[in-house]
N, C-alpha and C positions, 0 to 999 in steps of 0.2 A: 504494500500500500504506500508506503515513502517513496519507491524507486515513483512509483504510478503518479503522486503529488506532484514528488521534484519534476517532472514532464511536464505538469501543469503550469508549473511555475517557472520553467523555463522558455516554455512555449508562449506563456502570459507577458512575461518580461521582455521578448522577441516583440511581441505586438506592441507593446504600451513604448518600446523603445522608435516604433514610427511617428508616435505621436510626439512624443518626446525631441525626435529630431527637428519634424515640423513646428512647434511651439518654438526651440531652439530657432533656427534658420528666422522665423517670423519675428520675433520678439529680440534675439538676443545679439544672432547675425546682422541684422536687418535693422534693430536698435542701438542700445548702447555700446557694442562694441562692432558697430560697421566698419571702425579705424585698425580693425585685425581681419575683418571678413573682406571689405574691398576690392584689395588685390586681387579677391576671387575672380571679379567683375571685371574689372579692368587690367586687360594684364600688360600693365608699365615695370615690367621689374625680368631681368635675364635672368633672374635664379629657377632650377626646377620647384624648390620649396617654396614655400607661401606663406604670410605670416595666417592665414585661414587657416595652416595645418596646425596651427597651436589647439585650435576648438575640441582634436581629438584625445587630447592628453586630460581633459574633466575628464569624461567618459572611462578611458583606459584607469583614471585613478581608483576612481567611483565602482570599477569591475574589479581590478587587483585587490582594494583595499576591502569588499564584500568576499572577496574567494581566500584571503588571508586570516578575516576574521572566522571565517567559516570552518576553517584548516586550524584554530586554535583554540576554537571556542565549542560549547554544543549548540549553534546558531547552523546550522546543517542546513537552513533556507539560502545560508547564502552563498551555495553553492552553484544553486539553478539561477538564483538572482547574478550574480555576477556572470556565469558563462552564458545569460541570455543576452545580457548586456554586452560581452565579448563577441556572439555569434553573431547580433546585429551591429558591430563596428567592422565584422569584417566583411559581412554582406554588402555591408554600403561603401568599403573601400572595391569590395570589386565593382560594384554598378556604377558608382559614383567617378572614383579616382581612374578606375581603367577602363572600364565599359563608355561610359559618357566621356570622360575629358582626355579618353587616353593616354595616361601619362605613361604605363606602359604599352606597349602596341599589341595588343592582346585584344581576340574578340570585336576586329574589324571588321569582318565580314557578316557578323550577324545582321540578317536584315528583315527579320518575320515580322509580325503585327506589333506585338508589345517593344521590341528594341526600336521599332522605328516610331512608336508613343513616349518609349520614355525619354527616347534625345529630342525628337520637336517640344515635348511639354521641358525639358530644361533648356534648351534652346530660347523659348519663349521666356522663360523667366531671365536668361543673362542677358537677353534683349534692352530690359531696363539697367541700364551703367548705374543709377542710382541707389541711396538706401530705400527713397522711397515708391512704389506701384510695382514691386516685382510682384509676382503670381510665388507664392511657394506653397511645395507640397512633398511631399514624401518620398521616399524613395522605393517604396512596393506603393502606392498610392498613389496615384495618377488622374487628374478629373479624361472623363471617358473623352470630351469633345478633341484628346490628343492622339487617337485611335482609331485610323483611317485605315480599312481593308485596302 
């Protein structure tokens, strides 16, 4: 019945981690720290790195520091807690980092229904250079109208 919970709740913490990114991207990207997110948008700068790629090190803290305490303590939730949390940073570093922005050149050629919604719907959002009127949304989460047979 644990192993069957811990599924739950790691599958739980998978889901609430989309919402999570979108709030993130909407409020925190997009708000008070657009002067790390920017660069995302604009890209003025010859480094591969970004100062956007700092936004991943909460997350990665917030994952380590649940699956540490989990490993020390009888807090045994936060096992699924943190590796849900890890399974969704790295889902989004391949759709996100490789799949969309290519930074490695990986998964070029995909060209079916959904790869070709999820690049016009981000597309559409780095449309906007600015902090403010980008469209954000998730990254398994897509509004349909970017979903052209």
């Amino acid at each position: 019945m644990t192993i069957f919970i811990g599924i739950l709740i790691f599958l739980a913490t998978f889901a609430v981690m989309e919402g999570m990114a979108w709030f993130t991207h909407k409020y925190i990207m997009h708000g008070f720290l657009w002067s790390l997110h920017k660069d995302h948008h604009r890209k003025d700068h010859d480094s591969w790195f970004e100062r956007n790629d700092a936004f991943f090190i909460f997350y990665a803290v917030l994952s380590m520091s649940l699956i540490m305490i989990a490993d020390n303590t009888s807090f045994w939730y936060g096992w699924p807690l943190g590796l849900g949390i890890l399974a969704y940073g790295i889902a989004y570093f391949f759709v996100h980092d490789i799949f969309i922005h290519q930074r490695f050149k990986m998964f070029r050629n995909a060209n079916n229904w959904y790869a070709r919604g999820v690049r016009r719907a981000h597309k559409m959002h780095h449309k906007h250079l600015g902090k403010e009127d980008g469209e954000c949304f998730g990254m398994l989460w897509v509004p349909l109208k970017y979903f052209k047979r």
